[in-house]
C-alpha positions as CSV (number, residue, x, y, z in Angstrom):
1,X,0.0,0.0,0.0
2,X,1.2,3.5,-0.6
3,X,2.0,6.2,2.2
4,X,-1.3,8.2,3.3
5,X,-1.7,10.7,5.8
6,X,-5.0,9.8,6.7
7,X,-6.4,7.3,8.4
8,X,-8.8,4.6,7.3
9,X,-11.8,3.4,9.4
10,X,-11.1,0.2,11.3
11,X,-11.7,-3.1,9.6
12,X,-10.7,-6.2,7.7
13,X,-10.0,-7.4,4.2
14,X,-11.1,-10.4,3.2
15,X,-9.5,-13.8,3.9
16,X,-7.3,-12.2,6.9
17,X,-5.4,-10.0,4.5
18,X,-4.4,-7.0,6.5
19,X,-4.4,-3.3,5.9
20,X,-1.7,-1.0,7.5
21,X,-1.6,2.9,7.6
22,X,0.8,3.5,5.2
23,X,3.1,1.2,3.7
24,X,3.2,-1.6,6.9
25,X,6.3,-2.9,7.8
26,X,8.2,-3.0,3.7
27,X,11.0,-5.4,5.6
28,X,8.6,-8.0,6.2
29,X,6.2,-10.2,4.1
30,X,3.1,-10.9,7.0
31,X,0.5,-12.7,5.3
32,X,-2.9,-13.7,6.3
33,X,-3.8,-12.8,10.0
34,X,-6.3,-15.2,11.1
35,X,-7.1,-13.8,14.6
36,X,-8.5,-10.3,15.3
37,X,-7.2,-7.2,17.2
38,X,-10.0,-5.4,19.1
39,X,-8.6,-2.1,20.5
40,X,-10.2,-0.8,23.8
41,X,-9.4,3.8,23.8
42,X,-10.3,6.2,26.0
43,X,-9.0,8.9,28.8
44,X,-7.3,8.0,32.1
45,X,-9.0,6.3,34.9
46,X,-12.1,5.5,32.5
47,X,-11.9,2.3,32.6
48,X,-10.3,0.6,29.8
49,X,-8.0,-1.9,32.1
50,X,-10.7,-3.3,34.0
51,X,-12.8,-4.0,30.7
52,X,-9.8,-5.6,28.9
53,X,-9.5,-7.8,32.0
54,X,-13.1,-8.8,31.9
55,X,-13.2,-9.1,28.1
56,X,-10.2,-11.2,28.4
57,X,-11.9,-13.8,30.8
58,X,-15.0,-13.7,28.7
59,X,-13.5,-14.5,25.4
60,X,-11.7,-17.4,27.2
61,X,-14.4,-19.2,28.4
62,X,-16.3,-18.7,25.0
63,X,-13.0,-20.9,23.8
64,X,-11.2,-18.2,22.2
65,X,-7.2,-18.4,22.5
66,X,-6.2,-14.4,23.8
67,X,-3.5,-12.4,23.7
68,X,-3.5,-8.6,26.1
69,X,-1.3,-6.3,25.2
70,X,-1.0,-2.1,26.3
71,X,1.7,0.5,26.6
72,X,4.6,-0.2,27.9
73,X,4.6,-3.7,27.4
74,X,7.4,-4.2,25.1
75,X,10.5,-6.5,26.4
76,X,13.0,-3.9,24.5
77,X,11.4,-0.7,25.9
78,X,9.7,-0.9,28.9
79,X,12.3,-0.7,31.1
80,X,13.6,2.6,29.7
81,X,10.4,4.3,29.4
82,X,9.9,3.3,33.0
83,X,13.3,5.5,33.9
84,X,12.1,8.4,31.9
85,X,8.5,8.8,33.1
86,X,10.7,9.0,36.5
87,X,13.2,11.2,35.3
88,X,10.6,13.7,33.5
89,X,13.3,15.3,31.4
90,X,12.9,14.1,27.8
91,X,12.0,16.1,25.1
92,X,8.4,15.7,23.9
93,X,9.2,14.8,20.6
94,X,12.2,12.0,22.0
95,X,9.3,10.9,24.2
96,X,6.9,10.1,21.2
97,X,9.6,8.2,19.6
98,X,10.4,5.9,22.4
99,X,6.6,5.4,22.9
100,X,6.7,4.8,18.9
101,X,9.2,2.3,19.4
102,X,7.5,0.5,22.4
103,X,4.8,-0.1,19.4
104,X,6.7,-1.3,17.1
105,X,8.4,-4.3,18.9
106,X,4.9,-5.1,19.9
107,X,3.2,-5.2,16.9
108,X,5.7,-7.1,15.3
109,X,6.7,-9.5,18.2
110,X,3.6,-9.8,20.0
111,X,0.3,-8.7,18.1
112,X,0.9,-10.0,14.2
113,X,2.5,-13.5,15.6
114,X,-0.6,-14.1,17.8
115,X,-3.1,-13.1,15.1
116,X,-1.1,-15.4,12.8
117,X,-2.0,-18.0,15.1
118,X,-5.3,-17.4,15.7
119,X,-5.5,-15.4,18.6
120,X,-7.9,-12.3,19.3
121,X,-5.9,-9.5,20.1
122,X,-7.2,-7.4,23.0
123,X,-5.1,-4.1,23.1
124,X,-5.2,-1.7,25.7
125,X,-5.1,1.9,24.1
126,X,-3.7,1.7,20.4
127,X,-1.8,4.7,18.3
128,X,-5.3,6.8,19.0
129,X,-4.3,7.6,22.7
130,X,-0.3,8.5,21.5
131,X,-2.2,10.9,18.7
132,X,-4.4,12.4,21.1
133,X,-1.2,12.9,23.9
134,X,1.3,14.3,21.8
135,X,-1.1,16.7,19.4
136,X,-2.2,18.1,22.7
137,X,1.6,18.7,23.3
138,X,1.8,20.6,20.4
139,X,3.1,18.0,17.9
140,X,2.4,18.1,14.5
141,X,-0.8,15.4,13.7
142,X,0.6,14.5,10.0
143,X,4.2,13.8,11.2
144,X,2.3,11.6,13.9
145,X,0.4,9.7,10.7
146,X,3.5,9.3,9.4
147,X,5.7,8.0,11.7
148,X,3.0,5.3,12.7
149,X,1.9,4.2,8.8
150,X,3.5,0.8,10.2
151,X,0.3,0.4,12.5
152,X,-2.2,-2.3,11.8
153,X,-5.7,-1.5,11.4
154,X,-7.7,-3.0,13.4
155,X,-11.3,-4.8,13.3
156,X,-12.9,-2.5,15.3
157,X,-12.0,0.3,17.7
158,X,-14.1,0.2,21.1
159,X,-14.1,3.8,22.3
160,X,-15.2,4.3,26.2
161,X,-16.1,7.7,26.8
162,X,-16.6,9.9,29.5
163,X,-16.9,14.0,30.9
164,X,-14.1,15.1,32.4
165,X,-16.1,15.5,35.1
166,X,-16.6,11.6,35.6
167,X,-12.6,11.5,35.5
168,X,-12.1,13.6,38.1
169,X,-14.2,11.7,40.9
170,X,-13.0,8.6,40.0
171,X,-9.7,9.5,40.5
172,X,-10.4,11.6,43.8
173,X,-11.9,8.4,44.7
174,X,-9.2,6.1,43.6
175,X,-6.0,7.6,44.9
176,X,-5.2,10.8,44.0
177,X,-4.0,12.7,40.7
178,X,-1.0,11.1,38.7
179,X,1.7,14.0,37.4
180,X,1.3,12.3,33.6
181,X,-1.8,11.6,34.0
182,X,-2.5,15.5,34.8
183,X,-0.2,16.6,31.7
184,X,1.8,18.5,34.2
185,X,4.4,18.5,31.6
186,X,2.5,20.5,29.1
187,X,2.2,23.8,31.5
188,X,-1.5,24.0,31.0
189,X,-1.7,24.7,35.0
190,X,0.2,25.1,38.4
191,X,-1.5,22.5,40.1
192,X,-2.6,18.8,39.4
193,X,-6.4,19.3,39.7
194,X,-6.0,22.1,37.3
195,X,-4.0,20.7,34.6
196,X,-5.8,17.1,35.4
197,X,-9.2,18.7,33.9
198,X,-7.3,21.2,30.8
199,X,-5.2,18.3,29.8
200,X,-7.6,15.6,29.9
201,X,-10.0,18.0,28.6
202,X,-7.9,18.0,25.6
203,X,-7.4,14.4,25.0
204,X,-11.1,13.9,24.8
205,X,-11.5,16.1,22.5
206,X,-8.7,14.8,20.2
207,X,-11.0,11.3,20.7
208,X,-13.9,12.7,19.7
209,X,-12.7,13.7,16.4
210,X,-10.5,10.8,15.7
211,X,-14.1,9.0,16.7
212,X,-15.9,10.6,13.9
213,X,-13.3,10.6,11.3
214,X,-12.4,6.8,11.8
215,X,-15.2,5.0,12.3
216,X,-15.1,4.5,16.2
217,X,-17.7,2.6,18.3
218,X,-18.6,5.2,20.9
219,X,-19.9,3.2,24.2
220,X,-20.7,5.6,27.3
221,X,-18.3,4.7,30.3
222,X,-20.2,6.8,32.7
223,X,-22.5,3.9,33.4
224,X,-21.6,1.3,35.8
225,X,-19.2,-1.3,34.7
226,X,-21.9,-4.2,33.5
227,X,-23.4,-1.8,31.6
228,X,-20.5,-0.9,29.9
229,X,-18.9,-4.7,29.7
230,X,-22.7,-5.3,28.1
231,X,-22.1,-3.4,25.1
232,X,-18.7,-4.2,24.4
233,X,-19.8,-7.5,24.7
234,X,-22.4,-7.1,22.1
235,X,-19.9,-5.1,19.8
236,X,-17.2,-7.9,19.9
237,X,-19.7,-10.6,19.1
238,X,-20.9,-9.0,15.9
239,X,-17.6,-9.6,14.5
240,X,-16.6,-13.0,15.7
């Protein structure tokens, strides 16, 4: 496939061929993928974890092999971005790279081998939430679509959305804000309640575009969470 700067709404080819934005990875003949890779987006502290989890266990005992994956997961990078979340003194633009590469090794040694195999692919956040992070930190949304035109498409894009307003008492209720969290890094505010609402503010709005223009399935998070595993549920069973 050639290059685009533009996206494509989520979904298959026929017969498990795959569709990358952009030109895939050019090193690497991948074939048919016979599993699936169901992407789960959405703010901070709305929920996404706790619905993988619950779609994981689900799947399972409908006799489906699975396979979870999520930032920071990657065996070559994980480690390091660890240090530098701790550290807090990278360059936004070196920061979107590592996170970049964290994807990479992933998708090439941990989602396309499993979905060659069979396996549904449950990922926690996808390029989406990277977009939505570093536009909001003032970097430039077509270099973004380029770097990433390596990123698989995915069957369908479950997106779990809130107010900011629901963010904010869970996480009063559920420990306390978190410095990246709160974009603290992006000077939007003094303080963490502050730049907790303007930053994730932001990202939701980021979402909500990236929702219209590619195709994602909106489900309301601000309901309890059977309500919200429900409808996922029903989403996910339409396509397998």
């Amino acid at each position: 496939m050639t290059e685009t700067t533009s996206f494509e709404a989520p979904g298959r080819l026929g017969s498990g061929r795959p569709r990358f934005y952009g030109q895939g990875l050019p090193y690497r003949q991948i074939g048919d993928l016979n599993g699936k890779l169901f992407v789960i987006e959405g703010p901070d502290r709305v929920g996404r974890s706790t619905q993988a989890r619950l779609l994981s266990e689900w799947l399972e005992s409908e006799g489906h092999a699975v396979m979870s994956t999520g930032f920071r997961r990657s065996g070559l990078t994980s480690a390091g971005l660890a240090q530098a979340r701790m550290a807090r003194n990278m360059h936004r633009i070196t920061t979107s790279l590592f996170y970049a590469t964290d994807f990479a090794d992933r998708l090439e040694n941990q989602i396309i081998p499993a979905m060659k195999a069979g396996f549904i692919c449950l990922s926690d956040r996808y390029i989406y939430t990277t977009f939505a992070r570093d536009t909001v930190r003032g970097a430039d949304p077509e270099w973004l679509r380029r770097v990433y035109g390596f990123a698989l498409v995915p069957d369908v894009v479950l997106y779990l959305r809130v107010e900011v307003d629901d963010l904010v008492s869970r996480v009063i209720s559920g420990g306390g804000f978190d410095f990246w969290e709160s974009g603290m890094d992006a000077g939007l505010a003094d303080n963490l309640y502050d730049s907790f609402r303007a930053y994730q503010t932001r990202i939701i709005e980021q979402l909500d575009r990236m929702a219209e223009e590619y195709g994602f399935v909106t489900i309301d998070a601000s309901r309890s969470v059977p309500e919200v595993f429900a409808d996922l549920k029903t989403e996910i069973a339409r396509i397998i």
